[in-house]
C-alpha positions in Angstrom: 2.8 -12.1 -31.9 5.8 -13.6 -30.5 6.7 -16.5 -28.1 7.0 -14.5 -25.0 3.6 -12.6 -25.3 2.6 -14.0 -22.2 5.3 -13.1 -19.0 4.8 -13.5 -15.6 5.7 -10.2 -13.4 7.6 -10.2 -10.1 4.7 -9.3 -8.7 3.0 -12.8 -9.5 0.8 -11.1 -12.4 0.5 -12.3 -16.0 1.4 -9.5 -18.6 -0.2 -10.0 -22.1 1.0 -8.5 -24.7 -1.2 -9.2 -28.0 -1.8 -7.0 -31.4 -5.1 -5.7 -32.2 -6.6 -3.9 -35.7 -8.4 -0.4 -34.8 -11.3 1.0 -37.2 -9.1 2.7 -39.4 -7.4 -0.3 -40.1 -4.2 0.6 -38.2 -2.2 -2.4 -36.4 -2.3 -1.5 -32.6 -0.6 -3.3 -30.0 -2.1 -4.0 -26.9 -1.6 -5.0 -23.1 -3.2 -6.2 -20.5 -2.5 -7.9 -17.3 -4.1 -10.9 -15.4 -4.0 -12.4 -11.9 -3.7 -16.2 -12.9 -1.6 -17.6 -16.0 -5.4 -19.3 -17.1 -7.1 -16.1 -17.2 -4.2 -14.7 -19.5 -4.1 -17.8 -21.6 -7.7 -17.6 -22.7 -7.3 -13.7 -23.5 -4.5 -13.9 -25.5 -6.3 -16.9 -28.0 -9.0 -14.7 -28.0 -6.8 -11.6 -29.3 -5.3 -13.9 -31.3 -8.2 -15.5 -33.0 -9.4 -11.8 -33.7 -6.8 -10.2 -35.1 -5.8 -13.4 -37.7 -9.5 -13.1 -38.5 -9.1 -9.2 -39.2 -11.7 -8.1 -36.7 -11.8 -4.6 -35.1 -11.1 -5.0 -31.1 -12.1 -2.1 -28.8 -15.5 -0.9 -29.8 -19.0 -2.6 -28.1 -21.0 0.9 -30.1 -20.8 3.1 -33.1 -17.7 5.1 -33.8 -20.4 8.3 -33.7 -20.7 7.7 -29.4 -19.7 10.9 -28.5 -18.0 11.7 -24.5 -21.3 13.4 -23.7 -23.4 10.2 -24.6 -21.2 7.6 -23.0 -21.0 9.8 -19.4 -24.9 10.1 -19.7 -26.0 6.0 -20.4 -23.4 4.5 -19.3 -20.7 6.2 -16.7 -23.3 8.1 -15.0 -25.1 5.9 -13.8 -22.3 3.7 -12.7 -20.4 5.7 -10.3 -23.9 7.0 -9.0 -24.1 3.3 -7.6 -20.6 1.9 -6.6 -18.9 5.8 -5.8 -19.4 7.6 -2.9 -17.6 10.5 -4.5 -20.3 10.5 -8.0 -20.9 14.1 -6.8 -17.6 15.6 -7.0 -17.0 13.0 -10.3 -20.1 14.6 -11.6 -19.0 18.3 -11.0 -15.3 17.7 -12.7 -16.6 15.7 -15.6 -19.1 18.2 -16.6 -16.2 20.8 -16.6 -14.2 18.0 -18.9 -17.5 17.6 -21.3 -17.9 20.6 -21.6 -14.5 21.2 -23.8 -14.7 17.8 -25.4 -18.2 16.5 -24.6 -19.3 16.8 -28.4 -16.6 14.9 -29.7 -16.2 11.4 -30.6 -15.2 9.2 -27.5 -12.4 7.8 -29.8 -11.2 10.4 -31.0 -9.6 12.2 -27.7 -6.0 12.2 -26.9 -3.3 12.4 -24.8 -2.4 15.6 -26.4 -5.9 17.3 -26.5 -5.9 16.8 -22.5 -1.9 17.4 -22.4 -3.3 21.1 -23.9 -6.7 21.4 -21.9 -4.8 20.8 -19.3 -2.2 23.5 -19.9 -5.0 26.1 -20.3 -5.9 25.2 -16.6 -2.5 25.8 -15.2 -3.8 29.6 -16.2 -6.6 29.4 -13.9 -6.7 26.9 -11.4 -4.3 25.6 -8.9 -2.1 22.1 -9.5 -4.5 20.3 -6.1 -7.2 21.0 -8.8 -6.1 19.9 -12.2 -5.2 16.8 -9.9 -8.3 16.0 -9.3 -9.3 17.1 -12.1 -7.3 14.5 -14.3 -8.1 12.0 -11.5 -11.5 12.1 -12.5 -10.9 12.1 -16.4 -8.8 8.8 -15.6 -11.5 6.8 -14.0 -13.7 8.1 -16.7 -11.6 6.1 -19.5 -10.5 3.6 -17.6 -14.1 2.9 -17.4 -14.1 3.1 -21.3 -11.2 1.2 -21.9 -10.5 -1.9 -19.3 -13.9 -1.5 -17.4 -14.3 -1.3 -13.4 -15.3 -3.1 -11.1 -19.0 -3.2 -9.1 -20.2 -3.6 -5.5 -20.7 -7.6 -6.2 -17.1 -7.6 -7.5 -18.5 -8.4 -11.2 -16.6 -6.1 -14.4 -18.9 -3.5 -15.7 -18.1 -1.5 -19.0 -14.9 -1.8 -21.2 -14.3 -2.7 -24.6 -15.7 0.8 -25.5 -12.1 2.7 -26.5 -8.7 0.9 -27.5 -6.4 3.2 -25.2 -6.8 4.9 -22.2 -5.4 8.9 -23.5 -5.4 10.0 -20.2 -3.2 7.8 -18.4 -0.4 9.1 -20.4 -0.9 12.5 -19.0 1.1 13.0 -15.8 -0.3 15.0 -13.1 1.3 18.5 -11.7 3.7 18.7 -9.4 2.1 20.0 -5.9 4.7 21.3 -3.7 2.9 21.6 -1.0 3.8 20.1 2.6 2.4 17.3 3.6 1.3 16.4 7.7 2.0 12.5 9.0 -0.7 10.8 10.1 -2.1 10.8 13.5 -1.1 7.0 15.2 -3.2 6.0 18.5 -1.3 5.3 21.5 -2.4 2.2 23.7 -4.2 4.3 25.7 -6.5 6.0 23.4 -7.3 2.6 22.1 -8.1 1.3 25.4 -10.2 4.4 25.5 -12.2 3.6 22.7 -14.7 1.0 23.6 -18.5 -0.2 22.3 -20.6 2.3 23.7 -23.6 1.6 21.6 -23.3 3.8 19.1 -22.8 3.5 15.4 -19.7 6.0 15.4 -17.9 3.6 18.1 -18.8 0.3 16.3 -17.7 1.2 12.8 -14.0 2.7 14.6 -13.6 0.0 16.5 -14.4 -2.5 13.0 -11.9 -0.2 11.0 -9.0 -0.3 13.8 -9.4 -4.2 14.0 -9.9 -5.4 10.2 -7.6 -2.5 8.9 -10.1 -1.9 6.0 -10.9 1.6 3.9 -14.1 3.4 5.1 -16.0 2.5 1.8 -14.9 -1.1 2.1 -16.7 -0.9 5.8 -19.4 0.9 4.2 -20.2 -1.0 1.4 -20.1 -4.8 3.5 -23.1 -7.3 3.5 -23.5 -9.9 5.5 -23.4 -12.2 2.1 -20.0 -11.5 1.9 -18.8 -13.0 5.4 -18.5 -16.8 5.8 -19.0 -18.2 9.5 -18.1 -21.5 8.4 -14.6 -20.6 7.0 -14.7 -16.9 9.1 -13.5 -14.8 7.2 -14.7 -11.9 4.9 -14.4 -11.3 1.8 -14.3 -8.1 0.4 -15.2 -8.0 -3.8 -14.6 -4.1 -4.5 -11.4 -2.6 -3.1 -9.5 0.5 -4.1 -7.2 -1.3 -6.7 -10.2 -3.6 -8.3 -8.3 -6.5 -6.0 -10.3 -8.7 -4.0 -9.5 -9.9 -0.8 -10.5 -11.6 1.7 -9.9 -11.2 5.4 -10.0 -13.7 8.8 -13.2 -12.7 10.6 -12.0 -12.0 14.3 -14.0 -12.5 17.1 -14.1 -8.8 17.9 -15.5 -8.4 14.6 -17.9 -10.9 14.9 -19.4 -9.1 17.6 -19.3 -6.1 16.1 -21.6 -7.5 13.4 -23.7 -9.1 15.5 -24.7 -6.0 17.6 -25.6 -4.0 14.1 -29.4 -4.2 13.7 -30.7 -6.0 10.8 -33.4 -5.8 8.3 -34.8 -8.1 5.3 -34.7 -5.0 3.1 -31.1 -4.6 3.9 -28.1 -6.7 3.3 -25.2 -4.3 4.6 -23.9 -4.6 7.7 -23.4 -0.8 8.7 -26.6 0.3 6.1 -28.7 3.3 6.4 -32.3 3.6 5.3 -31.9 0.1 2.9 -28.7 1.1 1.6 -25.1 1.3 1.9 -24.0 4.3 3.8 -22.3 7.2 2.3 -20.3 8.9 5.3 -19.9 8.4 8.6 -18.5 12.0 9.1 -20.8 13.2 12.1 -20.3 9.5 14.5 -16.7 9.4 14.1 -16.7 13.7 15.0 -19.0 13.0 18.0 -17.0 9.9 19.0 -13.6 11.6 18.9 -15.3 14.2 21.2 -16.7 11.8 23.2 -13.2 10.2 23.8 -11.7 14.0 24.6 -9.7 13.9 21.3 -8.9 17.3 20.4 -5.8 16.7 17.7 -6.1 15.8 14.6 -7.4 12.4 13.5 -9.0 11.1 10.5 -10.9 8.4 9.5 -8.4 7.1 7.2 -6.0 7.3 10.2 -7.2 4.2 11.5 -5.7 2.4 8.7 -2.8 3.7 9.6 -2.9 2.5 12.8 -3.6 -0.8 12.0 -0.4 -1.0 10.0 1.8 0.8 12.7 1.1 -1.9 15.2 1.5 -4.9 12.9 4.7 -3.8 12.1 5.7 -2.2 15.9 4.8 -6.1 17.1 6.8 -7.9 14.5 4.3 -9.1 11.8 6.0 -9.4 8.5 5.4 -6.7 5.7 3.9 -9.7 3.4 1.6 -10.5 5.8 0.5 -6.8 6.3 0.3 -6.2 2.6 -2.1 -9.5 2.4 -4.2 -8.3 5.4 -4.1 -4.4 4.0 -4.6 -5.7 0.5 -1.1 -4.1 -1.1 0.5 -4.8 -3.8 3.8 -3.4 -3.2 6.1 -3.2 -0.9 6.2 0.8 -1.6 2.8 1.1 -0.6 3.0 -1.1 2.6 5.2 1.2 3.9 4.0 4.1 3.8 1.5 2.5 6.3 4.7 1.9 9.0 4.7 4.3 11.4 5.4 4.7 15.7 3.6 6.8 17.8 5.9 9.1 19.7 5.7 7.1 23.6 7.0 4.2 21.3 10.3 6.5 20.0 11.4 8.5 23.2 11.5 4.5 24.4 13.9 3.9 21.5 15.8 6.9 22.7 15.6 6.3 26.1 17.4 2.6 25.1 20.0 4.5 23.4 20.6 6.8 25.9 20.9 4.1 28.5 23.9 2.3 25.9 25.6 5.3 26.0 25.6 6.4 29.5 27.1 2.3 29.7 29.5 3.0 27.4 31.1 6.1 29.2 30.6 4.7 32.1 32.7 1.4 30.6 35.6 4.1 29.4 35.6 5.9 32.8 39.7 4.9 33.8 40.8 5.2 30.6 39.7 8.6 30.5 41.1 9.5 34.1 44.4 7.4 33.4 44.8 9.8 30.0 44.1 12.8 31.4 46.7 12.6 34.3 49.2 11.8 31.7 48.3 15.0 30.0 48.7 17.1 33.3 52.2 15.3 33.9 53.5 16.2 30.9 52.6 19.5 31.0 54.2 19.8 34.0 57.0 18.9 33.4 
């Protein structure tokens, strides 16, 4: 397999790259990557012990598992209870099984959904083969490297040697896109604990900076008072992190009712929330917000300002839980007070800098008149 099978990425990850038999007895090269050099260490002697012993990698069930079967036992009923979007996943992967639900989970590939998805261009728009190749992805990913659950611990993998549909690429959507909506200091002075739930989980997403399903989905297991912080197992990129506990957050926590049937912090009815849609509407009218602001927004803001008051973009990609420095920016905006200041600055080093020039300009043009009168 090489002396370098194991290379650490500029990103600080561990990339494996090992060599694997499939079931028709095919040598199939592998990769995989790892957050500590340990971890990546004891997976490559694994795939090493396995593939000098000849053993098949990839497959935990019969090569007969057909798409249909795997998204009934065993995908199903895992995005029904980590995904707050299982309905729409539902809806698009019945579309998918219905083309290629009777065929072996092995046996699809890249160019079966390369031509399924061609045969859509004829009938839906791009935003909808998007989503629905989105959908198709999580599916195998699922199959192939497993996910992640609400108590951070892997479920599934192991079931396909390949993910086919990562090596589709998506449409092209050329379709315009609007900036985000940044609060100005007075709209956040505006928004204030009021005693309602829409107010309290704002206020806990423009302080912590985390996604609405991360808010959604915390227990009070997963903050520490001793060390105060909070530690958040199931993110958007399968990355935990873990976050200082602010005093503002604290309180925030604290105020939220609590119930021995219930460990989340912002649950409803003994479970974790699913949308906060109506509070954050009523709040925004509440606050006499009539533009347009989303949830997701406050994210944004919470970047915008670490940046505005000097925080370094390693420390907001730590806090926002980035991994590159791509994505971190895309979180760096200015509200528009904050840039007709910066013009207003500019402005004012101009008007100095005329006003600096002012006799060299009189003392040239009266040379001008001179000479043209004479």
């Amino acid at each position: 397999m090489g002396t370098r099978a194991i290379r650490r990425q500029s990103n600080g990850r561990y990339r494996v790259n090992y060599y694997y038999w499939d079931v028709s007895g095919h040598r199939q090269r592998g990769r995989m990557r790892f957050t500590t050099r340990a971890e990546a260490e004891a997976f490559y002697s694994q795939r090493l012990i396995e593939y000098k012993q000849g053993n098949v990698v990839g497959f935990k069930e019969p090569t007969h598992l057909t798409a249909a079967q795997f998204f009934t036992s065993y995908y199903l009923p895992y995005v029904e209870k980590n995904k707050r979007s299982w309905c729409v996943e539902r809806y698009t992967l019945k579309i998918f099984l219905a083309k290629f639900g009777p065929q072996k989970l092995s046996d699809v590939s890249a160019f079966d959904l390369e031509r399924w998805k061609l045969e859509l261009q004829t009938r839906v728009d791009p935003a909808t083969i998007v989503r629905y190749l989105s959908a198709i992805r999580s599916f195998f990913k699922f199959a192939h490297v497993g996910m992640k659950d609400q108590n951070g611990q892997k479920v599934g993998g192991g079931y396909i040697n390949h993910n086919p549909a990562a090596a589709v690429p998506y449409p092209k959507i050329r379709q315009a896109t609007r900036p985000p909506t940044i609060l100005t200091p007075d709209e956040i002075a505006a928004l204030r604990p009021d005693g309602t739930r829409g107010a309290d989980i704002a206020l806990f997403a423009l302080y912590s900076g985390m996604r609405r399903g991360e808010i959604l989905r915390l227990r009070h297991s997963d903050i520490d008072r001793t060390a105060n912080v909070i530690y958040i197992p199931q993110t958007k990129n399968d990355t935990p992190r873990t976050l200082p506990l602010h005093p503002i957050l604290a309180e925030i926590i604290d105020r939220q009712p609590r119930t021995a049937a219930s460990d989340y912090v912002f649950g409803w009815k003994g479970k974790a929330a699913r949308q906060c849609k109506s509070s954050f509407r009523c709040l925004k009218k509440r606050l006499g917000i009539t533009r347009r602001l989303r949830f997701h927004d406050l994210r944004h803001t919470f970047g915008s300002y670490l940046a505005m008051n000097g925080v370094d973009i390693d420390e907001r990609m730590a806090l926002m839980g980035h991994k590159s420095y791509a994505a971190a920016r895309i979180y760096t905006h200015y509200y528009t007070e904050k840039l007709r200041d910066s013009l207003d600055r500019l402005t004012k080093a101009f008007d100095a800098a005329r006003s600096k020039s002012k006799g060299h300009e009189k003392g040239t043009i009266s040379r001008i008149a001179k000479s043209s009168a004479a």
